[in-house]
MMTF fields as JSON, N, C-alpha, C and O atoms, coordinates in Angstrom:
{
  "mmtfVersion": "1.0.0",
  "mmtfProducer": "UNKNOWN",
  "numBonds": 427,
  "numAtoms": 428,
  "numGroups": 107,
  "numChains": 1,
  "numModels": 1,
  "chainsPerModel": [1],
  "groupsPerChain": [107],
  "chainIdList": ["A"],
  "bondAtomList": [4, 2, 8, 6, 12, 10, 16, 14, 20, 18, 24, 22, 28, 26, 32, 30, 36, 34, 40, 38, 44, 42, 48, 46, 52, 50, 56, 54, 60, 58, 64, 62, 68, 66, 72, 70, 76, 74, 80, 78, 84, 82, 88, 86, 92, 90, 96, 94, 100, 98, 104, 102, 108, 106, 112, 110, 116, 114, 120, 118, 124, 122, 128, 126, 132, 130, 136, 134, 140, 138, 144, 142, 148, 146, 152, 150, 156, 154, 160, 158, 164, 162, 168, 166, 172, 170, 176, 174, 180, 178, 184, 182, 188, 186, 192, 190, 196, 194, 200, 198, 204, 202, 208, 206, 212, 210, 216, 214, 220, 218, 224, 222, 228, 226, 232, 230, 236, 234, 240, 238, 244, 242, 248, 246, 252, 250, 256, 254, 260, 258, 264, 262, 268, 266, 272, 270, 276, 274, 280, 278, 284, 282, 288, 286, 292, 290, 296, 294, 300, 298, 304, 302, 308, 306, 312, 310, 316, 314, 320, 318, 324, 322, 328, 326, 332, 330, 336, 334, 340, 338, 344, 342, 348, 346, 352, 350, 356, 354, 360, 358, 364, 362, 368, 366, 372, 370, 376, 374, 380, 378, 384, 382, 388, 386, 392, 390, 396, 394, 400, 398, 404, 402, 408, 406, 412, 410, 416, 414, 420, 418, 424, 422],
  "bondOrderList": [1, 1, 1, 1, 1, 1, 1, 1, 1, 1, 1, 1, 1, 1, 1, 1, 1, 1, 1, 1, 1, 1, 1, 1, 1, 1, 1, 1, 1, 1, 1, 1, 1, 1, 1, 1, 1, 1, 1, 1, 1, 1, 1, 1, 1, 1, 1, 1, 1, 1, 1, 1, 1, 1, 1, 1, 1, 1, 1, 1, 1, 1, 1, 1, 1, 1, 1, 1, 1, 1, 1, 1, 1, 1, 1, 1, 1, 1, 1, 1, 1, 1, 1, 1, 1, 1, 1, 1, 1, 1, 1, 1, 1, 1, 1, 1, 1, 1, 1, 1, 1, 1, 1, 1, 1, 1],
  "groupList": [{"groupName": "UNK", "atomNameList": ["N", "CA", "C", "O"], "elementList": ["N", "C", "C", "O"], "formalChargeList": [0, 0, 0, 0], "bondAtomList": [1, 0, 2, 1, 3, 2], "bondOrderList": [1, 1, 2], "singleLetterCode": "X", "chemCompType": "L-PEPTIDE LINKING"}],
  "groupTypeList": [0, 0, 0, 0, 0, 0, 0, 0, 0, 0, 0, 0, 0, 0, 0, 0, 0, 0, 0, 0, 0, 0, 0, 0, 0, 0, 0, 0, 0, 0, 0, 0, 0, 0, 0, 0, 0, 0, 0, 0, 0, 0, 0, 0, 0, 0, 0, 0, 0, 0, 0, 0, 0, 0, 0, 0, 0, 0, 0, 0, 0, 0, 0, 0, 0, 0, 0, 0, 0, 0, 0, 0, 0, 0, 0, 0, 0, 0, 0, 0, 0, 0, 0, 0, 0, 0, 0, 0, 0, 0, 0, 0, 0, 0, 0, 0, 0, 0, 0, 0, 0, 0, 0, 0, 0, 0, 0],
  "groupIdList": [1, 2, 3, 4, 5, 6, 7, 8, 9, 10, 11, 12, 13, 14, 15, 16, 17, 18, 19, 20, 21, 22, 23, 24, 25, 26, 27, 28, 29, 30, 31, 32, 33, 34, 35, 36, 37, 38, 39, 40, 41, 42, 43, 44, 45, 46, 47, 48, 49, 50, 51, 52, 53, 54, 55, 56, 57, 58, 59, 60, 61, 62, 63, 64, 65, 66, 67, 68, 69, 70, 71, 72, 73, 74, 75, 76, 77, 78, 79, 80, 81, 82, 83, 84, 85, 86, 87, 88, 89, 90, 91, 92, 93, 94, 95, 96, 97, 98, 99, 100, 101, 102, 103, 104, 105, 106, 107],
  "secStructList": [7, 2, 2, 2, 2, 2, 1, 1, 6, 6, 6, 6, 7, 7, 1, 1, 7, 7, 7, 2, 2, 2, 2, 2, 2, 2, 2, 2, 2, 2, 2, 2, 2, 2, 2, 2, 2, 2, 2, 2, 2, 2, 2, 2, 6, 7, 7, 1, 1, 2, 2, 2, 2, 2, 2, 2, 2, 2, 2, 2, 2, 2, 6, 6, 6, 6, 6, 6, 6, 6, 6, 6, 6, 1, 7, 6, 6, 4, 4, 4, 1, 6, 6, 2, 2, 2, 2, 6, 6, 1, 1, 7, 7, 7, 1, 1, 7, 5, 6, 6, 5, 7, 7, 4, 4, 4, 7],
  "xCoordList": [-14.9, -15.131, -16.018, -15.951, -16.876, -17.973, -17.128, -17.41, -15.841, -14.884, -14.471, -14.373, -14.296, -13.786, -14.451, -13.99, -15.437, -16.727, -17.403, -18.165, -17.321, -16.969, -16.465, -16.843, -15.483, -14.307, -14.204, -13.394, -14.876, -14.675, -15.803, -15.941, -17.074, -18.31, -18.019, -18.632, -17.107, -16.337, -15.098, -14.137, -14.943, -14.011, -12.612, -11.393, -13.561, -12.752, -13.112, -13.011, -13.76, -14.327, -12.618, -12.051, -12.277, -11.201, -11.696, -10.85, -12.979, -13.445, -14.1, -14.846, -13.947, -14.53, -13.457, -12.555, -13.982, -12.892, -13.101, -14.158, -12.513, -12.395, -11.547, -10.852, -12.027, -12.045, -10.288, -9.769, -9.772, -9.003, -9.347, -8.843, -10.091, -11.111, -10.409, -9.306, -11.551, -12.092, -10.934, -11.168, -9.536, -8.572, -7.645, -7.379, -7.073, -6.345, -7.4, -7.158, -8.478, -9.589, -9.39, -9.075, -9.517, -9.467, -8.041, -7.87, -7.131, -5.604, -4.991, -4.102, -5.6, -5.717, -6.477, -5.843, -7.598, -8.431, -7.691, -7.286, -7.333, -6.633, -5.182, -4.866, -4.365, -3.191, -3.661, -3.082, -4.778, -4.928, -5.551, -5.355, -6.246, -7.037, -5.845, -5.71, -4.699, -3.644, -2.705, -2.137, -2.486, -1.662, -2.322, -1.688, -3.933, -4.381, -4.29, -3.413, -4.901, -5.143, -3.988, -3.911, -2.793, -1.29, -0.807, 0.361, -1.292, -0.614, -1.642, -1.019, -2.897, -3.882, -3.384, -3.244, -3.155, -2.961, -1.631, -1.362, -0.814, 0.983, 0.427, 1.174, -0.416, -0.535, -1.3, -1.125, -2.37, -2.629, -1.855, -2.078, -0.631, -0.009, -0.248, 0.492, -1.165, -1.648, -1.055, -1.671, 0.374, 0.456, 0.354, 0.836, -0.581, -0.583, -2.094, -2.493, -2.786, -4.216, -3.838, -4.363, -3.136, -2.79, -2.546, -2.703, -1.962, -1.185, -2.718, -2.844, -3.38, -4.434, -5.251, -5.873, -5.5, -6.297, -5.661, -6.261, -4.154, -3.479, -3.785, -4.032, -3.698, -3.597, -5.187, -5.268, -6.593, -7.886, -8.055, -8.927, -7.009, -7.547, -6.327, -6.305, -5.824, -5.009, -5.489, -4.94, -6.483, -7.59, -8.113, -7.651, -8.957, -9.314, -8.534, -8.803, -7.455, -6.209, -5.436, -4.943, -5.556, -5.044, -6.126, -6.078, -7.182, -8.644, -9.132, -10.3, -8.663, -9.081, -7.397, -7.147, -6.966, -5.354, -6.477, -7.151, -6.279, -6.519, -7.52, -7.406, -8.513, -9.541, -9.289, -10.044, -8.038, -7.387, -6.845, -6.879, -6.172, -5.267, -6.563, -6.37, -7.461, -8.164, -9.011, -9.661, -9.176, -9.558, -9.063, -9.652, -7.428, -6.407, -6.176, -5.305, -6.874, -7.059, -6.137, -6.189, -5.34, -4.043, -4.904, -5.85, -3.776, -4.407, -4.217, -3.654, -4.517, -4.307, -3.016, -2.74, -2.049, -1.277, 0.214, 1.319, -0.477, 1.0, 0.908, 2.061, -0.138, 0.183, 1.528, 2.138, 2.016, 3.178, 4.411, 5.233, 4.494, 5.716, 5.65, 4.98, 6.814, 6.757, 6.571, 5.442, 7.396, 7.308, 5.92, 5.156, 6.035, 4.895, 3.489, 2.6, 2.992, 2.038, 1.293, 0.07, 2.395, 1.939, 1.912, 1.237, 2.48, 2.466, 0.776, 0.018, 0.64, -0.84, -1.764, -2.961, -1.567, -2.561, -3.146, -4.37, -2.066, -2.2, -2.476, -2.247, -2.802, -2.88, -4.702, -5.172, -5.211, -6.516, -7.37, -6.818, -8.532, -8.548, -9.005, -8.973, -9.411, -9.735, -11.426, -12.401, -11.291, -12.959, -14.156, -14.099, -14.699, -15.737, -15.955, -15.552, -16.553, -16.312, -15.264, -15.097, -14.148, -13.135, -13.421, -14.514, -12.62, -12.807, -13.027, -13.606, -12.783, -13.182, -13.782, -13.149, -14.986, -16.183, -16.614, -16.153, -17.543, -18.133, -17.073, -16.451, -17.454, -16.35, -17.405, -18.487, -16.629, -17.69, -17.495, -18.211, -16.501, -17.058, -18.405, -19.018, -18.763, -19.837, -20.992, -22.081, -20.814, -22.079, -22.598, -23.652],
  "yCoordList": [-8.412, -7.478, -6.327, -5.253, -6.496, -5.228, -4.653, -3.502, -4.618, -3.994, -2.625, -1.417, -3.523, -3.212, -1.226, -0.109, -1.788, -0.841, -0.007, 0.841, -0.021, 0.531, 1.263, 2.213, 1.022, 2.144, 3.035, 3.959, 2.773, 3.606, 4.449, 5.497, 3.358, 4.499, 5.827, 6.891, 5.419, 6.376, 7.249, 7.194, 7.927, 8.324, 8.999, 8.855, 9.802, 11.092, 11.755, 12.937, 10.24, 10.417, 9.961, 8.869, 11.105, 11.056, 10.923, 10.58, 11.041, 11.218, 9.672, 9.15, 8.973, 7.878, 6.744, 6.966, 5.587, 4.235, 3.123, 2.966, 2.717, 1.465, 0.063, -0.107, -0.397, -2.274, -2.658, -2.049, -3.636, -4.187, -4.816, -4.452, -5.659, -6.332, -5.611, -5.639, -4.629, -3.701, -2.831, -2.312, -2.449, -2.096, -2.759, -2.342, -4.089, -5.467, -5.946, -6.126, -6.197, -6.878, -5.255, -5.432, -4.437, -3.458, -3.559, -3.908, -3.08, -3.691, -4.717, -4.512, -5.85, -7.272, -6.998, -7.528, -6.36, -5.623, -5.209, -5.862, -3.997, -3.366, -3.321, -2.602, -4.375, -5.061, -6.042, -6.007, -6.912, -7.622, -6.989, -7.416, -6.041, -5.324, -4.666, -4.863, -3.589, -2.799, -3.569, -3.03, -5.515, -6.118, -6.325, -6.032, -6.953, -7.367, -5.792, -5.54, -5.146, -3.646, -3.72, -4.201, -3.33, -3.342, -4.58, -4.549, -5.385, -6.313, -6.322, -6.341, -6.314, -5.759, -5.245, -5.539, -4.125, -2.6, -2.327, -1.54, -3.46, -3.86, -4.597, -4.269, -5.379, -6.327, -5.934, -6.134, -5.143, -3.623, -2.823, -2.516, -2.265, -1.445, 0.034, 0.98, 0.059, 1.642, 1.365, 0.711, 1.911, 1.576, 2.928, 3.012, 3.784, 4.854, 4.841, 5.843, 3.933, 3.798, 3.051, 3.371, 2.305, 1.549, 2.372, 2.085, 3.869, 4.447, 5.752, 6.498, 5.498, 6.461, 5.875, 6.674, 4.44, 3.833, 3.946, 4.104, 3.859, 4.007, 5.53, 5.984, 6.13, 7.701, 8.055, 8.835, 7.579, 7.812, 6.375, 6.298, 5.879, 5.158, 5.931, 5.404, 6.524, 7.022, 7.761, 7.551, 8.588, 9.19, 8.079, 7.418, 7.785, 6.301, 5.569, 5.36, 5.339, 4.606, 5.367, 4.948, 6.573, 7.323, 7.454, 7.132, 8.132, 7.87, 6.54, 6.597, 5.398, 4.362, 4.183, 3.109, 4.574, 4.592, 4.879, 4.195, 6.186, 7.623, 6.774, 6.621, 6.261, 5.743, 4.799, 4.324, 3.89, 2.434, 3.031, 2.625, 4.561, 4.859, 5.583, 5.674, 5.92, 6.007, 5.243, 5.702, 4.198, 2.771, 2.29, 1.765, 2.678, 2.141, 3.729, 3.651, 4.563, 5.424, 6.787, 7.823, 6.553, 7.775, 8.443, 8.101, 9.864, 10.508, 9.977, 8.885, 10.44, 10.105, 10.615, 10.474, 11.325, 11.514, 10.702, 10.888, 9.465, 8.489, 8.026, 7.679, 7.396, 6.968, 7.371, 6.503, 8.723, 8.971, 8.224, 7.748, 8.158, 7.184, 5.422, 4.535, 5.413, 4.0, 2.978, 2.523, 2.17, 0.946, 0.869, -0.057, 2.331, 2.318, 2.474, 2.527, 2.558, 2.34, 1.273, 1.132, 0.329, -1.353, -2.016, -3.003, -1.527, -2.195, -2.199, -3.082, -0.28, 0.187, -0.435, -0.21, -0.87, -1.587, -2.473, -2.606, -3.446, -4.99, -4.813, -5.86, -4.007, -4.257, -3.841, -2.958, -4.564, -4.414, -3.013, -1.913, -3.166, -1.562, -1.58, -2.49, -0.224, 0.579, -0.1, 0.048, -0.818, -1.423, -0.299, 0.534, -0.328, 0.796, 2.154, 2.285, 2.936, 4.413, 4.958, 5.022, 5.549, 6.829, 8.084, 8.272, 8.939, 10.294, 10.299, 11.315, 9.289, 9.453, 8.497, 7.674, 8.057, 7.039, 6.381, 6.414, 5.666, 4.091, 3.027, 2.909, 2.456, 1.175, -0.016, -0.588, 0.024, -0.262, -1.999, -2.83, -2.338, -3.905, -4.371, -5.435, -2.704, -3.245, -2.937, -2.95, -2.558, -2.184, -3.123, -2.928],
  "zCoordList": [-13.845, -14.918, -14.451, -15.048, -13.377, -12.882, -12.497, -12.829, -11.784, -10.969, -11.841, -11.625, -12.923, -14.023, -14.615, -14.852, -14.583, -15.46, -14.325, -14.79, -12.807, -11.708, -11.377, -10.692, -11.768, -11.475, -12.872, -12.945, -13.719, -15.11, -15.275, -15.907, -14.137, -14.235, -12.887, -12.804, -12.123, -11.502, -12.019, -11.252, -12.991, -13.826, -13.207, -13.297, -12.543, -11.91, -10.617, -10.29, -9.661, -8.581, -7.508, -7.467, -6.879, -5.859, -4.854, -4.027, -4.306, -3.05, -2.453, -3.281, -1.303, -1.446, -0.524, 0.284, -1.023, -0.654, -1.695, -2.308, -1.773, -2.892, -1.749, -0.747, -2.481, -1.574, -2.29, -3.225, -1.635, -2.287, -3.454, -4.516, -3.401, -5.267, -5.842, -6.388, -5.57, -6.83, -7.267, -8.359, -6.66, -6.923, -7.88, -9.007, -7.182, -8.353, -9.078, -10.272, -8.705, -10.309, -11.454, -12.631, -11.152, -11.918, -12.904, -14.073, -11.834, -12.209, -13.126, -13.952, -12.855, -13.344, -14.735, -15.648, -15.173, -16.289, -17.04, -18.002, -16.768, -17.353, -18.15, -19.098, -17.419, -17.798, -19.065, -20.151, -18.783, -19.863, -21.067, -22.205, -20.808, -21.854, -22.685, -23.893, -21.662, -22.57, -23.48, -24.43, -22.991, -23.539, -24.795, -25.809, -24.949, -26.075, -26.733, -27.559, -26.46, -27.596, -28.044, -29.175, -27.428, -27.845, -28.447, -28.834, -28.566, -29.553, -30.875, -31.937, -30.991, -31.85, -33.145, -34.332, -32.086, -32.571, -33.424, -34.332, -32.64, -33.46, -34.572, -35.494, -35.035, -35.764, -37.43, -38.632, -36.319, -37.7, -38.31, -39.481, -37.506, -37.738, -37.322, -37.588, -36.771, -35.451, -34.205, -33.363, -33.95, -32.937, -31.428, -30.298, -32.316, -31.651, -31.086, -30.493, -31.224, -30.437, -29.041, -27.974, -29.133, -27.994, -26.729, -25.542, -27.55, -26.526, -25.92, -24.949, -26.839, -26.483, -25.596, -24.896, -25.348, -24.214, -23.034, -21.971, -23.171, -21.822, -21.404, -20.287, -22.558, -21.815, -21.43, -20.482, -22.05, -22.007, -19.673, -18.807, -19.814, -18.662, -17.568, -16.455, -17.67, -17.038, -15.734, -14.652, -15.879, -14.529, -14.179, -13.249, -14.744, -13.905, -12.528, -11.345, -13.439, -12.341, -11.079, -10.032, -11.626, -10.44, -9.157, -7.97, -10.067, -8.748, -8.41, -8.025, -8.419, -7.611, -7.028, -6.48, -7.071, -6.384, -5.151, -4.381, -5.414, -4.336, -3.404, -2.188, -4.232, -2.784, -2.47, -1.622, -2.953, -2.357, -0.893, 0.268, -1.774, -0.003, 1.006, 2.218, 0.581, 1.581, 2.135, 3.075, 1.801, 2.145, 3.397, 4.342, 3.146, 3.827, 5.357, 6.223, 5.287, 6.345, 6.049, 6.712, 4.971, 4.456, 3.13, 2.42, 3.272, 2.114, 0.915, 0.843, 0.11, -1.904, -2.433, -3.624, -1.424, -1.906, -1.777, -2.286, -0.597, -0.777, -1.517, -1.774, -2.752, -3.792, -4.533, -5.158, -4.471, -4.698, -4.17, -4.953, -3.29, -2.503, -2.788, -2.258, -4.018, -4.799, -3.981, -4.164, -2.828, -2.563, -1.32, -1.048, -0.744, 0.572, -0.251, 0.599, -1.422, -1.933, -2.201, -2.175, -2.536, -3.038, -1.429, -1.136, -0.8, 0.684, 1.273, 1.676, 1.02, 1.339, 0.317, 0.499, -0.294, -1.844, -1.345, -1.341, -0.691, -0.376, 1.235, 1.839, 1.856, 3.557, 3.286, 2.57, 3.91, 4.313, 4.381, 4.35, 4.461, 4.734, 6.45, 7.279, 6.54, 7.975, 8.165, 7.428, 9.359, 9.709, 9.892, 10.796, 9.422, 9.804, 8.853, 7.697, 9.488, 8.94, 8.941, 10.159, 8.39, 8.508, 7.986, 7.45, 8.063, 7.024, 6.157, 5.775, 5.211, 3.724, 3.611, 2.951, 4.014, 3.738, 4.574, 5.715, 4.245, 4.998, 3.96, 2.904, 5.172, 4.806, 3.329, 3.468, 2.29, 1.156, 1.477, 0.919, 2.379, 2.212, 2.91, 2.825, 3.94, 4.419, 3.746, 4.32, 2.154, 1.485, 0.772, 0.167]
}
């Protein structure tokens, strides 16, 4: 759940690296959080708030993309390229320092 509130106290931070964790725990968050709101939210009968958390977490998700792929030593912009993204998601990151950070597992 810190992963969680991490990456949200990082809103609209593109610059950086993000860990694998903290990428799927986030992921993993967020899936369960949009399912409960959205079923909630069906049950009230608002089913247009549901759609406002997706759209209010939407930066969020893209900027811990961005520093997943730079984690992984590539820019933020293969997140664009569908299947080579989840490949880069799930492969480890770069040991050490790279261009876009210190390596945060060693923080």
């Amino acid at each position: 759940m810190n992963y969680y509130f991490k990456v949200l106290k990082n809103y609209a931070t593109f610059s950086g690296r993000a860990r694998r964790k903290e990428y799927w725990m986030f992921t993993l968050f967020n899936i369960i959080f949009a399912f409960v709101f959205g079923f909630v939210c069906g049950l009230i009968g608002v089913p247009d708030l549901s759609q406002l958390y997706s759209l209010a977490i939407l930066l969020p998700s893209i900027a811990v993309g961005v520093r997943r792929m730079h984690d992984v030593g590539k820019s933020g912009w293969f997140i664009l390229i569908p299947i080579y993204n989840l490949i880069l998601a799930c492969t480890e990151g770069a040991k050490g320092e790279n261009e876009y950070g210190a390596d945060p597992k060693a923080e």
